[in-house]
C-alpha positions, 0 to 999 in steps of 0.5 A, a space after each residue: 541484520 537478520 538474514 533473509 527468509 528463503 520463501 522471498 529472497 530474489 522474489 519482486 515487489 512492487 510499493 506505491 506510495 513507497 516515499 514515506 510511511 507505511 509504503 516505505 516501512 514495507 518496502 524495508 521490511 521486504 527488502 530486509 527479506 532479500 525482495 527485489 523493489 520497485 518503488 512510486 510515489 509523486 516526490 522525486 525528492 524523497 522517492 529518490 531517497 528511499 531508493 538510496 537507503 533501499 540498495 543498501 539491502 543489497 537487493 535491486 531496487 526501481 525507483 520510478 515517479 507515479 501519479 497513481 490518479 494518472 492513466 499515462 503515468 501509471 502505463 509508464 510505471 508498467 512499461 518499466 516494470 515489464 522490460 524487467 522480464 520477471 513476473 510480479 510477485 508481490 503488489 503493495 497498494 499504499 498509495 493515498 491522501 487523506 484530507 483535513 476534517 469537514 463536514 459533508 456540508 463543508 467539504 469542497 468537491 475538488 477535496 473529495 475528488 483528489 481523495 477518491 481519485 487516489 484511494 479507490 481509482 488509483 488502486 484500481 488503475 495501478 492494480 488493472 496493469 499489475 494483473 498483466 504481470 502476475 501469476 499463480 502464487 502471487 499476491 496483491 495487499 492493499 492497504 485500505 485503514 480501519 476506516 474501511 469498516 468503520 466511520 470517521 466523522 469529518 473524513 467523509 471523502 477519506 471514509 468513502 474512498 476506503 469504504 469503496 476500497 474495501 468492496 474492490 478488495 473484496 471481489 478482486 479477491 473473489 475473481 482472482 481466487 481461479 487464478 491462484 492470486 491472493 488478496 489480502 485486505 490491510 486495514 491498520 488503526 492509527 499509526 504514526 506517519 505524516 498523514 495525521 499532518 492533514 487527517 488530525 494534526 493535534 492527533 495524539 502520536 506517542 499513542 500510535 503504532 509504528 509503521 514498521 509493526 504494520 510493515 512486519 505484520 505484511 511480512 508474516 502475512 506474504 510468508 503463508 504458505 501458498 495454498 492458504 491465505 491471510 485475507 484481512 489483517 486487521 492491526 491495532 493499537 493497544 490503546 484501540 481507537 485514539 
């Protein structure tokens, strides 16, 4: 294993949707870099087991439930979070859903309203308590698709809420730049985790990127030093998109 570059060894990140996927390739990657975890996401089963594979780094690792969507859970999640007495140095917004393919005219309310409700306002709410624990230096990634600056047909809820992700994006990054705080904008093409089970499930995997090449790119990215920045990332497939 390689060893830990000095510029996040002992550093605290925390990773929504850190169960499966990208979230938890990130939250290797961090770890490998000696970064001390918290860890959400909505699947005890498999939060549990992440966090079990987790301290292996020999890094601290916080595993705790969040419903992103949720004001009182993501309130608990924070609760936690501050009685570590350290500032937060690293927020990864992973967390987010996507749903199967309809049409506009096909697509039922509740659907778009359970994606829209993770991707856009479940950033905003875990993000809104995340600021009360940062400081100068610190940095916010959200993960938000190249769906944020392109369009799917059939993904209409899962477009909008990126496309909506992306603009939130963008002013935080305006309004924290006073403060010292970067912002960056992660926006991978088609990597292969369990999302496609619902987005598009006969979607051609073995032409994907893995999610440790998305997770390596966010690495590079936090070790920029801190009087610049990375701001959009952009990752794809050699094969463009599928």
């Amino acid at each position: 294993m390689p060893k830990p570059r000095q510029l996040l060894s002992g550093r605290l990140a925390l990773i929504t949707g850190a169960n499966r996927g990208i979230g938890l390739a990130i939250a290797r990657a961090l770890g490998r870099e000696g970064c001390n975890l918290v860890i959400t996401g909505r699947d005890t089963r498999a939060l549990s087991k992440a966090g079990r594979e987790l301290e292996k780094f020999g890094v601290s690792v916080l595993v705790q439930v969040c419903d992103v969507r949720d004001l009182h859970s993501v309130d608990c999640l924070f609760t936690l979070v501050r009685s570590l007495r350290k500032p937060l140095d690293f927020l990864i917004n992973n967390a987010g859903v996507g749903h199967p393919n309809r049409r506009v005219s096909e697509l039922p309310y509740p659907m778009w309203a359970e994606v829209i409700d993770t991707n856009l306002n479940g950033m905003f709410l875990v993000t809104q308590a995340a600021l009360a624990v940062m400081k100068r230096g610190s940095t916010i990634v959200n993960n938000l698709s190249i769906a944020a600056e392109r369009v799917f047909p059939g993904s209409a809820a899962y477009n909008a809420s990126k496309h909506g992700a992306l603009g939130f994006t963008n002013t935080l990054r305006e309004e924290l730049r006073p403060k010292g705080i970067r912002v960056i904008a992660l926006m991978p093409g088609a990597t292969d985790t369990a999302i496609w089970e619902t987005l598009w499930p006969k979607a051609p995997r073995r032409k994907m990127m893995p999610a440790e090449t998305v997770a390596n790119v966010v690495v590079n990215a936090l070790l920029v030093p801190e009087n610049s920045a990375v701001e959009n990332v952009v990752v794809m497939p050699t094969t463009g998109t599928l």
